[in-house]
C-alpha positions in Angstrom: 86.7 -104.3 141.9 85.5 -107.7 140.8 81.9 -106.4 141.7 79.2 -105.7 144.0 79.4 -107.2 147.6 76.6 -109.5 148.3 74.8 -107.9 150.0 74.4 -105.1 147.7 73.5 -107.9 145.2 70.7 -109.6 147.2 69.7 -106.0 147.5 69.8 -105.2 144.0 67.9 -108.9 143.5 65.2 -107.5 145.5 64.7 -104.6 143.7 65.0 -105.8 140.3 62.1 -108.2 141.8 60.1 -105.8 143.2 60.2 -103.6 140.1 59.7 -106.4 137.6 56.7 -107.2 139.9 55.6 -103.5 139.7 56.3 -103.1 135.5 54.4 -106.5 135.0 50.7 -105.4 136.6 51.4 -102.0 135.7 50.6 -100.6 138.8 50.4 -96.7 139.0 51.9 -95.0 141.8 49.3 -94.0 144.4 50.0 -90.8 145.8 48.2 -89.8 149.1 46.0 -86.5 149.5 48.4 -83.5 150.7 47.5 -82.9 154.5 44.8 -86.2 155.1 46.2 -87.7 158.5 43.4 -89.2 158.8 44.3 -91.4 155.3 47.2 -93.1 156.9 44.9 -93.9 160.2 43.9 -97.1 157.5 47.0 -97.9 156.3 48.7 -98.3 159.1 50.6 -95.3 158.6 53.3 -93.1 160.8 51.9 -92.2 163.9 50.3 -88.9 163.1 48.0 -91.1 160.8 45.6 -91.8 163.8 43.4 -89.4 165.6 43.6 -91.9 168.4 47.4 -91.2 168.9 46.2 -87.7 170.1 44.9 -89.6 172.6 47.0 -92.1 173.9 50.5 -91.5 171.9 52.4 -94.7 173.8 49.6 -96.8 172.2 50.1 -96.8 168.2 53.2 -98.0 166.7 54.4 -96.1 163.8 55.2 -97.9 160.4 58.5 -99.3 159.8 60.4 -98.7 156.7 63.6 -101.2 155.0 65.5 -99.0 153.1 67.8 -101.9 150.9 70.9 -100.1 150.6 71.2 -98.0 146.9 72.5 -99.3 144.3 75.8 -96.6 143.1 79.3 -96.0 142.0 82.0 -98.3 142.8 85.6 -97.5 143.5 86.7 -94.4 146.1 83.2 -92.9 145.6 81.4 -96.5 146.7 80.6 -94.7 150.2 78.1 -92.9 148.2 75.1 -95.3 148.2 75.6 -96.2 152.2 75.2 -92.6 152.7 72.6 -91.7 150.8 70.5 -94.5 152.1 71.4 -93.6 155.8 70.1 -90.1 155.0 67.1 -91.1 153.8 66.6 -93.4 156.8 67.3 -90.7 159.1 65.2 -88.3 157.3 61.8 -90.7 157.5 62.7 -91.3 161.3 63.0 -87.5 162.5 60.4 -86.1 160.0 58.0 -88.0 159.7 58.0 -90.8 162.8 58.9 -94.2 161.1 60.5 -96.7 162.6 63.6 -97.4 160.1 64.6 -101.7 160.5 68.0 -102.2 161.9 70.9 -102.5 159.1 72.1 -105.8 161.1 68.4 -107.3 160.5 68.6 -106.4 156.8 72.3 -107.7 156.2 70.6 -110.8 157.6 67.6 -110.6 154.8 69.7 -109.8 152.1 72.1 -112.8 152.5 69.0 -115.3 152.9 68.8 -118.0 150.2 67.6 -116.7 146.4 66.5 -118.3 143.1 66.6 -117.1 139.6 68.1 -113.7 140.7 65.8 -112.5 143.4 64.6 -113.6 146.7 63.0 -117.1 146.7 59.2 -116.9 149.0 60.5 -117.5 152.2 62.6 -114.6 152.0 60.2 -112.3 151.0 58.0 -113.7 154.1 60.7 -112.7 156.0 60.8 -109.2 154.7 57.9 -108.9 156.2 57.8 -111.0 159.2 61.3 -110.9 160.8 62.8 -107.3 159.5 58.8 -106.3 160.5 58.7 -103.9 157.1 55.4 -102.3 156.1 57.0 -100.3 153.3 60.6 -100.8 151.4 62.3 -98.2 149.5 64.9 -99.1 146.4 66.8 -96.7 144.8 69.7 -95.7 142.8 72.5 -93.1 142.8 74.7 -92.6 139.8 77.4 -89.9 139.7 79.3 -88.4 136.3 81.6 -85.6 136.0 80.9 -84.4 139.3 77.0 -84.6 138.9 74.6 -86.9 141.5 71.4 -88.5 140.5 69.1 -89.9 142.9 66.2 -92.1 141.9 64.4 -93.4 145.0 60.9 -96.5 144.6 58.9 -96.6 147.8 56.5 -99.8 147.8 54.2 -101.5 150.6 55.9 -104.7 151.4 52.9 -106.8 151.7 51.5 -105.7 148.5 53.9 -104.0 146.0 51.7 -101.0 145.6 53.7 -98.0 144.9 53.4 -95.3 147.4 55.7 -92.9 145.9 58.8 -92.1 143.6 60.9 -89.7 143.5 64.4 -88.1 141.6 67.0 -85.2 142.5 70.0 -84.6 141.1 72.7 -81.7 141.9 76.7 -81.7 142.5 78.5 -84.6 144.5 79.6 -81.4 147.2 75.9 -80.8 147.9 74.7 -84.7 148.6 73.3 -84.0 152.2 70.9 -81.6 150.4 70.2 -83.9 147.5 69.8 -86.5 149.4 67.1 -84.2 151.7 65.5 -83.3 148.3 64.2 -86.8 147.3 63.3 -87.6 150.9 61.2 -84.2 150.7 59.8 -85.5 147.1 58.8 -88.9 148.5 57.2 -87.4 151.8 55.1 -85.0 149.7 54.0 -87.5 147.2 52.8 -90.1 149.8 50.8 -87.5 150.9 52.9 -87.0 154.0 52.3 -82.9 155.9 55.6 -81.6 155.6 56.2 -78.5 158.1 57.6 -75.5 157.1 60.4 -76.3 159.4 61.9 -79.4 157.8 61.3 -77.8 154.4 63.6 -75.0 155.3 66.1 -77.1 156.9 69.2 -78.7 156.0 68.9 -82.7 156.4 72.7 -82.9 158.4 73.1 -79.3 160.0 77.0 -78.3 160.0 77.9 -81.7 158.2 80.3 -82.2 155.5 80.7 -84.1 152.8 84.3 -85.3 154.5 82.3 -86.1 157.3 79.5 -87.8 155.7 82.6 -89.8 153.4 84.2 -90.4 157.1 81.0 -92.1 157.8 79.6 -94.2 156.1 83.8 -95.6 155.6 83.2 -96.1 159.7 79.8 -97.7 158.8 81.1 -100.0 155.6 83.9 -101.3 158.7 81.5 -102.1 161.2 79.1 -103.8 159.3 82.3 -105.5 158.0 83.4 -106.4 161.6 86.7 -104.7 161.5 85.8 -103.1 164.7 88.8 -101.1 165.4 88.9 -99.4 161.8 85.5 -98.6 162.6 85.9 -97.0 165.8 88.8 -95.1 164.2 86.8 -93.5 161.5 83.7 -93.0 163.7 85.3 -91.5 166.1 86.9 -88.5 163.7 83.7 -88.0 162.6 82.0 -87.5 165.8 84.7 -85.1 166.5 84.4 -83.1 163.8 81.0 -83.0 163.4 79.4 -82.5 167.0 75.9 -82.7 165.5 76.3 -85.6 163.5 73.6 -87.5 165.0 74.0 -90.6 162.7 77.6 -90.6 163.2 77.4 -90.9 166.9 75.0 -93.7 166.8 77.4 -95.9 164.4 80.0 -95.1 167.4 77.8 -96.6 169.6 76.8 -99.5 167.8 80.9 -99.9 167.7 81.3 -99.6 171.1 78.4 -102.2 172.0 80.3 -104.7 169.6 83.2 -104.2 171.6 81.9 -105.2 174.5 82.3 -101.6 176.0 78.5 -100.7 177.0 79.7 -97.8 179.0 80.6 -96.0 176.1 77.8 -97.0 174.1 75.5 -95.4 176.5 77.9 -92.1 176.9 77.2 -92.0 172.8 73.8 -92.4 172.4 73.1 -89.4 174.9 75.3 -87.6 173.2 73.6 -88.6 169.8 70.1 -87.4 171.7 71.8 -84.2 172.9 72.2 -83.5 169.7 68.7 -85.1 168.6 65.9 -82.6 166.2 62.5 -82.7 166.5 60.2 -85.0 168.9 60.2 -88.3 166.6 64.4 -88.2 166.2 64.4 -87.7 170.3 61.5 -90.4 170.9 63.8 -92.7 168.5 66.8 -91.9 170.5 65.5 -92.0 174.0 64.4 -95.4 173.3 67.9 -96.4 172.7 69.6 -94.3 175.7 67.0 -96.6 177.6 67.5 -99.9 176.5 71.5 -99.3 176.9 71.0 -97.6 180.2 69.1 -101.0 181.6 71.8 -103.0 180.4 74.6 -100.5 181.9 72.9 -100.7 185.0 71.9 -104.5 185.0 75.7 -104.7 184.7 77.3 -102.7 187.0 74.7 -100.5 188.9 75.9 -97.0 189.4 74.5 -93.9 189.8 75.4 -92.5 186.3 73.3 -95.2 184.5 70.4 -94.3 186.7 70.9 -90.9 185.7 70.8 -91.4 181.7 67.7 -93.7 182.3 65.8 -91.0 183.8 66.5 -88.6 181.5 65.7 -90.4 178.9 62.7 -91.9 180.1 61.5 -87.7 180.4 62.4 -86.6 177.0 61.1 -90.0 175.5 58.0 -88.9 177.6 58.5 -85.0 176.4 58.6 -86.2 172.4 55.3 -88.0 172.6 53.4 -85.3 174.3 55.1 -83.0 171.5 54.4 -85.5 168.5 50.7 -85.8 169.8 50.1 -81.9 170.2 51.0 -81.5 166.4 48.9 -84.2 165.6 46.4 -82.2 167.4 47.4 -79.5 165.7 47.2 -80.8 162.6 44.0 -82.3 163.1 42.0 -78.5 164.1 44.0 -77.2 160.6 41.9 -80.2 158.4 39.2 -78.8 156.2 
């Protein structure tokens, strides 16, 4: 290979910049207070940071979160990187309720105009302002004889305070649990509650490392716009890994490129079927809903009323169940 795509180089600009930034003032990595909701209420945090959301849950956004994809190995193990920053994504979405910025909107950031190696000032205003980021997380994985190493930065995107950092390292067959390792790591030093539930879980339940290869391949060719390779590739995926929640949302962002909505919809509920936890099916729902509206503005049929309904009642289900463990939470605080 000749090198790095651009737009894994913008996003290595960016985080050179970032950390050049972060080495210069010396800034030490803030970690938050273990189980302190109530300390994210003032940062804007995920949406059990608010006693309000308790509440009124449909009221308070949760924070949104760029993760640039990783900088990693080149050659056949290349797919390495887009997974593990797809993992990480999904982790921060199910787990802990952020809203993770669309890879379309951050291919558009990362080719915007740059200076001296990094991302000239508009760019960076648009960091903030069109991809909507309150916190972007860099990272690196580097793999040798077999052996993965994950090194993951998590900064505000206003500021460039560190919230957290984190490392994990372990063999190139186990990179789904890595990868839910450092996500576990950051989480914990933010100051994030981390249930006993996902801390006993696996991050991709009954996924492979095939499958998780087959994937982020299908993701490299959409992203690419070589729609048909991706549908191939997505579409093994999805059948040999029913629960691959991820996987089935690539296929429908295929689909949707094609031009074939139908389908689109048909794989979103079948990515919210397989959907775990009340912030991954609150995520989810939204998206059965939006496609469902455009289905049905279409051609209006019975089926598209059907998935709109029944998303609109699990979206409704997950934020009733996101603010009873806030409540939860809130009766456990010292």
């Amino acid at each position: 290979m000749t090198g790095p795509p651009p737009i894994r180089q913008a996003a290595l600009a960016l985080a050179a910049a970032v950390l050049c930034a972060l080495t210069a003032e010396r800034r030490p990595v803030e970690h938050g207070r273990r189980g302190s909701p109530g300390d994210w209420a003032g940062r804007g945090g995920p949406v059990f940071g608010t006693a309000a959301y308790a509440q009124e849950p449909q009221q308070h956004a949760p924070s949104t979160l760029a993760v640039l994809p990783f900088d990693g190995p080149t050659g056949e193990v290349e797919w390495v990187a887009t997974a593990v920053a797809d993992l990480l994504s999904s982790a921060f979405t199910r787990s802990l309720g952020f809203e993770v910025v669309e890879r379309s909107k951050l291919e558009e950031l990362l080719t915007a105009p740059r200076r001296d190696g990094g991302l000239d000032d508009e760019s960076r205003q648009r960091l903030r302002t069109v991809a909507k980021a309150d916190y972007v997380l860099v990272g690196q994985a580097t793999l040798a004889d077999g052996k993965l190493t994950l090194r993951a930065l998590l900064v505000e995107a206003q500021t460039g305070r560190r919230v957290s950092e984190a490392e994990s390292e372990g063999s190139l067959a186990d990179l789904a649990q890595v990868t839910g390792t450092l996500a576990k790591q950051l989480a914990a030093r933010m100051g994030m509650p981390i249930g006993a539930e996902w801390s006993q879980r696996p991050l991709v339940p009954g996924v492979g490392l095939s499958a998780l290869e087959g994937y982020a391949r299908g993701c490299r060719s959409l992203s690419q716009g070589d729609y048909s390779d991706a549908l191939a590739a997505l579409t093994r995926v999805t059948r040999s890994a029913a629960t691959f929640v991820l996987a089935h949302v690539a296929l429908a962002k295929t689909y949707d490129m094609l031009g074939e909505q139908e389908h689109a919809l048909a794989c979103y509920r079948q990515a919210l079927r397989a959907a775990e936890g009340p912030h991954e099916r609150r995520h989810l729902a939204a998206r059965v809903i939006k496609m469902a509206r455009r289905v049905h503005d279409q051609d209006p049929g019975e089926e598209a009323q059907r998935a709109l309904e029944e998303a609109l009642r699990l979206e409704r289900e997950a934020q009733l169940a996101i603010a009873d463990a806030l409540r939860a939470s809130l009766r456990d605080e010292p």
